[in-house]
C-alpha positions in Angstrom: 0.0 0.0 0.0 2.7 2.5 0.6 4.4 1.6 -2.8 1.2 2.3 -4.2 0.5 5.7 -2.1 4.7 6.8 -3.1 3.9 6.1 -7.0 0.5 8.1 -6.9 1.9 11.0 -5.5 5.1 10.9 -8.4 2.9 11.8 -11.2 0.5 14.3 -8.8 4.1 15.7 -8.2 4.2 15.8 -11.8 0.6 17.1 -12.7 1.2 20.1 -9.7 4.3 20.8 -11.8 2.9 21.2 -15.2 0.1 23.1 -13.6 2.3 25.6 -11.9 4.5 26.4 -15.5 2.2 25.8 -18.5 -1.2 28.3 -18.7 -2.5 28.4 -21.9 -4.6 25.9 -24.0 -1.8 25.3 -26.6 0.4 23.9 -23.7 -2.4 22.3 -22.1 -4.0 20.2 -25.8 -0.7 19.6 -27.7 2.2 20.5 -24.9 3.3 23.3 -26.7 4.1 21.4 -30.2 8.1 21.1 -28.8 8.6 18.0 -28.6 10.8 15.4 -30.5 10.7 11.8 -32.2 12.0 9.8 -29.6 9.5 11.2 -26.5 6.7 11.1 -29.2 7.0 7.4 -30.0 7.5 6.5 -26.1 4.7 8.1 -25.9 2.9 6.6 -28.7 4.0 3.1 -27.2 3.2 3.8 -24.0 -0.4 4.6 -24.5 -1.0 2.0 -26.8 0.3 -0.8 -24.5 -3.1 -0.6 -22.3 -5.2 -2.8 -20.8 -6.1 -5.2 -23.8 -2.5 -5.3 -24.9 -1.2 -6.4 -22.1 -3.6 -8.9 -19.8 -5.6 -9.3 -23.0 -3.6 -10.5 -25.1 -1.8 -12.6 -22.7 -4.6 -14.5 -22.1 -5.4 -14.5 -25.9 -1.7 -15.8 -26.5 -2.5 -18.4 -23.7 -5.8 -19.6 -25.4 -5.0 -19.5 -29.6 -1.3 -19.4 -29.5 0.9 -16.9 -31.6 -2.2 -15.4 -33.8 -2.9 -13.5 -30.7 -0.1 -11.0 -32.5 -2.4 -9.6 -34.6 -3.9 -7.7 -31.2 -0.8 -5.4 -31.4 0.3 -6.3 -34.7 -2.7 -4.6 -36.3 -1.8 -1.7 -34.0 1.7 -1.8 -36.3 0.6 -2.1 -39.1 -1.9 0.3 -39.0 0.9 2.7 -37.2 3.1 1.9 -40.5 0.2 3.5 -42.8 -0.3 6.5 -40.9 3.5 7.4 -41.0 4.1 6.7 -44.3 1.1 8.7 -45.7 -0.7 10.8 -42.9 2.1 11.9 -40.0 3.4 14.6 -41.8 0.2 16.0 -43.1 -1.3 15.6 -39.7 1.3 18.2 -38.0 1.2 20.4 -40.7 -2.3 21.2 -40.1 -1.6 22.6 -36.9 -4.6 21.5 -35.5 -5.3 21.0 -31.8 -7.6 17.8 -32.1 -8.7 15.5 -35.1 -11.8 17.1 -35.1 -10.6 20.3 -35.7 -8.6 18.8 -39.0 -12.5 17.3 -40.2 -13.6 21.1 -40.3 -10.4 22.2 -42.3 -10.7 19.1 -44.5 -14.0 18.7 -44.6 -16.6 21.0 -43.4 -17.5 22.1 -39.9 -20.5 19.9 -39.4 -17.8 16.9 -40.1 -16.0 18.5 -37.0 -19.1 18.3 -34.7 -20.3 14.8 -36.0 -16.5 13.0 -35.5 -16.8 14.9 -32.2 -20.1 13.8 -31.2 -18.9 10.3 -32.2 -15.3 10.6 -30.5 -16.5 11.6 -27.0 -18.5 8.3 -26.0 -16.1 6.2 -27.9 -13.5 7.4 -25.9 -14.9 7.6 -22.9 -15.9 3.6 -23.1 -12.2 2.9 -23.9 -11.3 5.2 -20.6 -13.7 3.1 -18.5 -12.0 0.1 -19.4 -8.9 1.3 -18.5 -10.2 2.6 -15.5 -11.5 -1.0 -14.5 -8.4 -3.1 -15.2 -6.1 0.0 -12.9 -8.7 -1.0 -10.6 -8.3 -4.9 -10.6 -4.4 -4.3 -10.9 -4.2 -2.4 -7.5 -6.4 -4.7 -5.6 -3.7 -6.7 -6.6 -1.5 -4.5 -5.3 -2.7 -3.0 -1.9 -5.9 -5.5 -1.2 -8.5 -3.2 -1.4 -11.8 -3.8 -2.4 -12.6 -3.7 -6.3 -15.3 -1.1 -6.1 -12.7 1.3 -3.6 -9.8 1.0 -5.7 -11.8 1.0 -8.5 -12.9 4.9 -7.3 -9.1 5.7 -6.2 -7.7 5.1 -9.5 -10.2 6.6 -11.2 -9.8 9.9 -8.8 -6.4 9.8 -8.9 -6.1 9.0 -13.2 -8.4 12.6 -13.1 -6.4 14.8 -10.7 -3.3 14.4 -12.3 -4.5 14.4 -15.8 -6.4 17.9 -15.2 -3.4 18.9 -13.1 -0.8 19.1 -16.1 -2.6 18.1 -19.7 -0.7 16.8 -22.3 2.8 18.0 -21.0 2.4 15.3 -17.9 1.0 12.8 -19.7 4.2 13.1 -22.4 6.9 13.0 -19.7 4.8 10.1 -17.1 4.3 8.0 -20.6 8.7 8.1 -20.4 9.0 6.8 -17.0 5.8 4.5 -17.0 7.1 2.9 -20.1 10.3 2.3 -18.6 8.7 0.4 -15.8 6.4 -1.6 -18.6 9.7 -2.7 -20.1 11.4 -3.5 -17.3 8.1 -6.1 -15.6 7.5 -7.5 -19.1 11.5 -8.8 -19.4 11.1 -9.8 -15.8 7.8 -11.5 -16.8 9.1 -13.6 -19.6 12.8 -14.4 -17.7 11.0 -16.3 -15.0 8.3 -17.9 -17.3 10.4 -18.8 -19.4 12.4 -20.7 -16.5 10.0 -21.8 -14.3 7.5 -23.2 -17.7 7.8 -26.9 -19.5 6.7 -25.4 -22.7 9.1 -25.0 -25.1 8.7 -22.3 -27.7 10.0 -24.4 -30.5 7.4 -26.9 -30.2 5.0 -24.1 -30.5 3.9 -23.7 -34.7 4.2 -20.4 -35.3 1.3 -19.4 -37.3 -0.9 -16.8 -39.0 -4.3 -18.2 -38.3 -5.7 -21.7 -36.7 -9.1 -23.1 -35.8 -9.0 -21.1 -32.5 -8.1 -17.7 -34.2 -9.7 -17.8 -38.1 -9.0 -15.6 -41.0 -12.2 -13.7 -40.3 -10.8 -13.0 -36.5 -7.7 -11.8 -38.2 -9.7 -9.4 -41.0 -11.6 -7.9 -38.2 -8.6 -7.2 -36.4 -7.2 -5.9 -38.8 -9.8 -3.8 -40.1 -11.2 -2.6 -36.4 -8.2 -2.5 -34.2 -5.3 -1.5 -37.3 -7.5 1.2 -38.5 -7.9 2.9 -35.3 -3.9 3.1 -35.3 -4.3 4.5 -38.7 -6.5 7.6 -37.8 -6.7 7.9 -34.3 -7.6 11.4 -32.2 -5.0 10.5 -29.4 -2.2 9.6 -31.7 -3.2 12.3 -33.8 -2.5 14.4 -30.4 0.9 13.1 -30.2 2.2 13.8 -33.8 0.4 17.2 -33.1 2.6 17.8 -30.1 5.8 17.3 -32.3 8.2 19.7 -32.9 7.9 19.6 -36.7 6.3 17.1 -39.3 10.1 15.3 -39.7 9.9 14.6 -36.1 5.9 13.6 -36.0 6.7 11.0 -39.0 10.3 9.4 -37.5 8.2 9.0 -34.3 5.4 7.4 -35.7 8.2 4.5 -37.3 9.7 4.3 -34.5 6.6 3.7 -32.3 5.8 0.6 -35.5 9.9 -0.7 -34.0 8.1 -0.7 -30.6 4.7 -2.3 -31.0 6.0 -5.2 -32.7 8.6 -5.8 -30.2 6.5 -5.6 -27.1 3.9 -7.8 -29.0 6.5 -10.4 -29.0 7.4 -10.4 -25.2 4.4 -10.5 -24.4 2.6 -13.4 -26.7 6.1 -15.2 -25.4 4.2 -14.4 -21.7 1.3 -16.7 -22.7 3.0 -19.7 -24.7 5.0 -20.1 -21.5 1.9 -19.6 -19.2 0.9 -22.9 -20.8 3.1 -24.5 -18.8 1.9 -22.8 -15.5 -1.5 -22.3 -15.8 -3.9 -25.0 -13.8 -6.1 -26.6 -16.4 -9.4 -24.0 -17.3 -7.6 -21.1 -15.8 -9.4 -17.4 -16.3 -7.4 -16.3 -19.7 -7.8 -12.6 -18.0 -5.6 -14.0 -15.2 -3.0 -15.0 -16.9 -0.8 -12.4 -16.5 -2.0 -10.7 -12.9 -2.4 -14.0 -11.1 -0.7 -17.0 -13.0 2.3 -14.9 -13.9 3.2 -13.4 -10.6 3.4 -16.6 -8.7 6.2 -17.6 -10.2 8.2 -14.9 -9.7 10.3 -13.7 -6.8 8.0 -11.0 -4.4 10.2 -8.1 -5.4 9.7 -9.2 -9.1 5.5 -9.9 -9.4 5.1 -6.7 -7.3 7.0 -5.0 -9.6 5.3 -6.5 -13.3 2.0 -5.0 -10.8 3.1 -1.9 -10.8 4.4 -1.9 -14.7 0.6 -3.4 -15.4 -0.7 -0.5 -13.9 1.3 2.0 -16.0 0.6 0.4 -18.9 -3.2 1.1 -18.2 -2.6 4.2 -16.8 -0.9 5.8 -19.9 -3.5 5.0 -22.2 -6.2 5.9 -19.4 -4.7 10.0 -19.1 -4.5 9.8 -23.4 -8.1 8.7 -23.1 -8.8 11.4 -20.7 -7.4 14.7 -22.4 -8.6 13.1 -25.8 -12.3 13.1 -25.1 -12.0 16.7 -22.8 -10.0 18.7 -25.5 -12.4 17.6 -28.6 -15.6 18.3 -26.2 -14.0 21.8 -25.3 -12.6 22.8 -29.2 -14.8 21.1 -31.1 -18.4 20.9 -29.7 -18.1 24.2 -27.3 -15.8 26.0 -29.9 -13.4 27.5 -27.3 -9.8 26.9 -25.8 -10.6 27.7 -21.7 -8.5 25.9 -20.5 -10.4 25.5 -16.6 -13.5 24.6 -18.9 -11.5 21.8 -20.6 -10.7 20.4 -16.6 -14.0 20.7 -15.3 -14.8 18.4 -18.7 -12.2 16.5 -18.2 -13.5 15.7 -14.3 -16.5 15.3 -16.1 -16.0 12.8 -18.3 -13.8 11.0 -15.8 -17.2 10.4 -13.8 -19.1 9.3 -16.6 -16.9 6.8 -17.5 -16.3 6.0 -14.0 -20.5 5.1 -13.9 -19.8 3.3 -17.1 -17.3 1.1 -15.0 -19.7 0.6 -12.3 -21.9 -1.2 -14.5 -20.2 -4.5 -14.9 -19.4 -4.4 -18.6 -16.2 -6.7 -19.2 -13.1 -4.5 -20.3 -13.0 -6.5 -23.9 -16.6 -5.4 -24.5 -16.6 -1.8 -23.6 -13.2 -1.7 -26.1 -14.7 -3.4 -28.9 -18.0 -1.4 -28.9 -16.4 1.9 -28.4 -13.6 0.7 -31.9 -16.6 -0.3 -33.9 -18.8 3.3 -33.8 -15.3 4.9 -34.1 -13.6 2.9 -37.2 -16.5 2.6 -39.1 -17.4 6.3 -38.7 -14.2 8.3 -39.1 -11.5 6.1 -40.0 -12.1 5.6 -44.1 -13.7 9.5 -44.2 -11.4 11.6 -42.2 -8.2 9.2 -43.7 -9.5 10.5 -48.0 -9.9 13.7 -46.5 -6.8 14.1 -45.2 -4.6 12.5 -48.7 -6.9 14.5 -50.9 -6.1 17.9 -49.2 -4.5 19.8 -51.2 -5.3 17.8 -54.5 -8.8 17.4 -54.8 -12.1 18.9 -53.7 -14.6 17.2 -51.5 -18.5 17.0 -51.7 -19.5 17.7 -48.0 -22.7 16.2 -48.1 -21.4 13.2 -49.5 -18.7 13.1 -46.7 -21.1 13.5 -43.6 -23.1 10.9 -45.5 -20.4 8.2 -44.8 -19.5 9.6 -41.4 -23.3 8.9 -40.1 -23.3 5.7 -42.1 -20.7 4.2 -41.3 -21.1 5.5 -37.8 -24.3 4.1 -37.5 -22.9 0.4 -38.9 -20.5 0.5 -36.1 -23.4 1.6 -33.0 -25.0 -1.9 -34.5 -22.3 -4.1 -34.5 -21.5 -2.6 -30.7 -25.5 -3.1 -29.9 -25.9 -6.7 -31.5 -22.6 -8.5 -31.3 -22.7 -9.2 -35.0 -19.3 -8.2 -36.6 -20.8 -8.3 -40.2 -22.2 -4.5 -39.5 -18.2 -4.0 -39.0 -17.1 -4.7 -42.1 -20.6 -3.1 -43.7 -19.9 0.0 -41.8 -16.3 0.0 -42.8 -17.2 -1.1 -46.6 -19.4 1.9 -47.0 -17.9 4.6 -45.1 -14.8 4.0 -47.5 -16.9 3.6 -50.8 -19.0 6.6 -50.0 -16.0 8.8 -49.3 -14.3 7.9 -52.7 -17.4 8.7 -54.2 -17.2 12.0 -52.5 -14.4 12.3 -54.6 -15.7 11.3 -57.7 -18.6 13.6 -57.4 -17.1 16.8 -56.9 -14.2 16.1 -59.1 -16.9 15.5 -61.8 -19.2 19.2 -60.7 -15.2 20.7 -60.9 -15.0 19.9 -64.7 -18.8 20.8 -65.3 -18.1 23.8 -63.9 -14.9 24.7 -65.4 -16.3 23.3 -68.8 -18.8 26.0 -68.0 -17.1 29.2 -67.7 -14.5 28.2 -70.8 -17.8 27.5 -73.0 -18.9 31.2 -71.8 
């Protein structure tokens, strides 16, 4: 418990500190756009090595075997598109949210209908995160769920209103430090402790447990919200420059892909440890841990934890910034906290209501790829090059939107791919129409 109290009161100490320097809402939403490519791809990392990618896909890697890569390997791949054909064009628009890029690129009801989207989405993702910090410190100081459950969420808020992006850049350094350090830790005693041997292990794409159809929706659902994402899109938008916003971005790819190795290598070995029908979900905070010295399971706790925490503060700032700039068209910055402690209590109820952390992920990446994803990514390659019919565009925003709130609703992944199908057709055709009014209309005043 004292561990836990000292490591709270580090990033308050860090949150009082940002407070106390930065003031306006340019430091506060994109840190001052000063930083460079190796603290944005930490950060990048750090916040995308959450809840899911960590105990999830542990337990995944336990149950189907080395398909469970594809959880974070989507992640890299989609990371690999967006720095080879959106990084640099997302810093240059020196926007403070994705959002506020849909009005520049699109119109300014596409900036209120990705917000209006973004918000819940976001806030779903943050009461997952909020529920696995909660089962981690149980773990950690025996409290009750439902207390440490409130604490983390309180203490996630406080120091995530305290000092905006510029704490949440320099914790996601030292928090991924310590994810690094428990992972190796993890997979060094495993490794000795486990009969399995990774060389009797197939390595393989896709099996019975894990099918092609698993790996397209993957790929589609979970890679394309690396590809356009509003809290990446916050870190390339705190870069110093677009050079430094694009090397980040490929080095963040270097980083996925390695930590989704350690830590499918986690749950081959577990095989060997795990009593026959263990939880998957336990995997990693329970089965894990007990073969490891004291020093060294309290420690993979504590790296769990900031894991869950990085991407919890990203969730945070992302949802409070886009409600304050892009639905209330200001840049107050004590508005944007007194959202942001807002929100945080939302998604707090949201965590009180029993939904598993897997669902409320997978709901809030199905409204949010199928609606913004395909339109905001043509939007932002045609800038520049070719006009856009609006109406066209908010068509396959609501559309595809709309897919994705019924594949969240009904289970059924097929509105997934339907949502994603047509948001992507419809914005092409966005493109084919007003390319086709531009040559009417310039065939128009040459005929005159």
């Amino acid at each position: 418990m004292t561990l836990l109290l000292l490591y709270c009161l580090v990033f308050i100490g860090m949150g009082v500190y940002e407070y106390a320097r930065r003031k306006n809402f340019e430091e506060f939403a994109v840190a001052g756009r000063r930083y460079g490519s190796a603290v944005i791809s930490i950060s990048i990392v750090a916040s995308c090595i959450g809840a899911s990618a960590t105990i999830g896909m542990t337990g995944l890697a336990y149950s189907v075997g080395t398909p469970a890569f594809w959880w974070l390997g989507s992640g890299g791949v989609g990371l690999l598109i967006l720095g080879v054909f959106l990084a640099k064009k997302v810093r240059s628009s020196g926007a403070y949210t994705l959002p506020d890029m849909a009005e520049k690129y699109i119109s300014p009801s596409a900036r209120r209908l990705m917000a209006l989207i973004i918000i819940p989405a976001w806030s779903s993702i943050l009461a997952a995160q909020f529920i696995a910090a909660a089962k981690t410190s149980a773990s950690l100081s025996g409290m009750e769920f439902q207390t440490a459950l409130f604490v983390c969420a309180l203490f996630i808020i406080g120091y995530t209103v305290l000092g905006g992006q510029n704490s949440i850049l320099k914790s996601d350094a030292v928090q991924f430090a310590m994810v690094i350090v428990g992972l190796l830790l993890a997979l060094y005693f495993t490794k000795s402790a486990s009969s399995v041997s990774l060389s009797s292990i197939p390595l393989q794409f896709t099996n019975a447990a894990f099918p092609l159809s698993k790996w397209s929706y993957f790929m589609l659902v979970i890679g394309g919200s690396y590809v356009v994402c509003p809290m990446l899109f916050g870190r390339l938008l705190s870069a110093r420059n677009e050079v430094h916003a694009r090397r980040g971005t490929f080095l963040a790819v270097f980083g996925i892909i390695l930590s989704a190795v350690v830590i499918v290598c986690i749950g081959l070995y577990a095989r060997g440890l795990a009593p026959a029908g263990a939880d998957a979900d336990s995997i990693l905070t329970q089965v894990v841990p007990s073969v490891m010295p004291e020093w060294a399971g309290t420690l993979l706790l504590f790296a769990l934890l900031s894991a869950i925490i990085s991407s919890a503060d990203s969730c945070l700032i992302t949802a409070a910034t886009v409600f304050e700039h892009d639905l209330l068209g200001g840049e107050n910055v004590t508005r944007c906290r007194l959202l942001m402690a807002a929100i945080g209590i939302m998604a707090l109820a949201i965590a009180y209501s029993g939904s598993s952390i897997l669902t409320l992920l997978l709901a809030a990446n199905d409204i949010y790829v199928c609606g913004v994803v395909a339109p905001m990514a043509v939007a932002i390659l045609a800038h520049g090059k070719r006009s856009l019919s609006t109406r066209t565009m908010l068509t396959a925003i609501f559309l595809g939107g709309l897919c994705g709130l019924l594949a969240a609703t009904t289970g059924l992944k097929f509105f997934s791919y339907l949502g994603g199908a047509l948001s992507l057709a419809i914005s092409l055709l966005a493109l084919t129409k007003s390319h086709k009014q531009y040559n009417s209309e310039a065939l128009g005043t040459a005929w005159q």
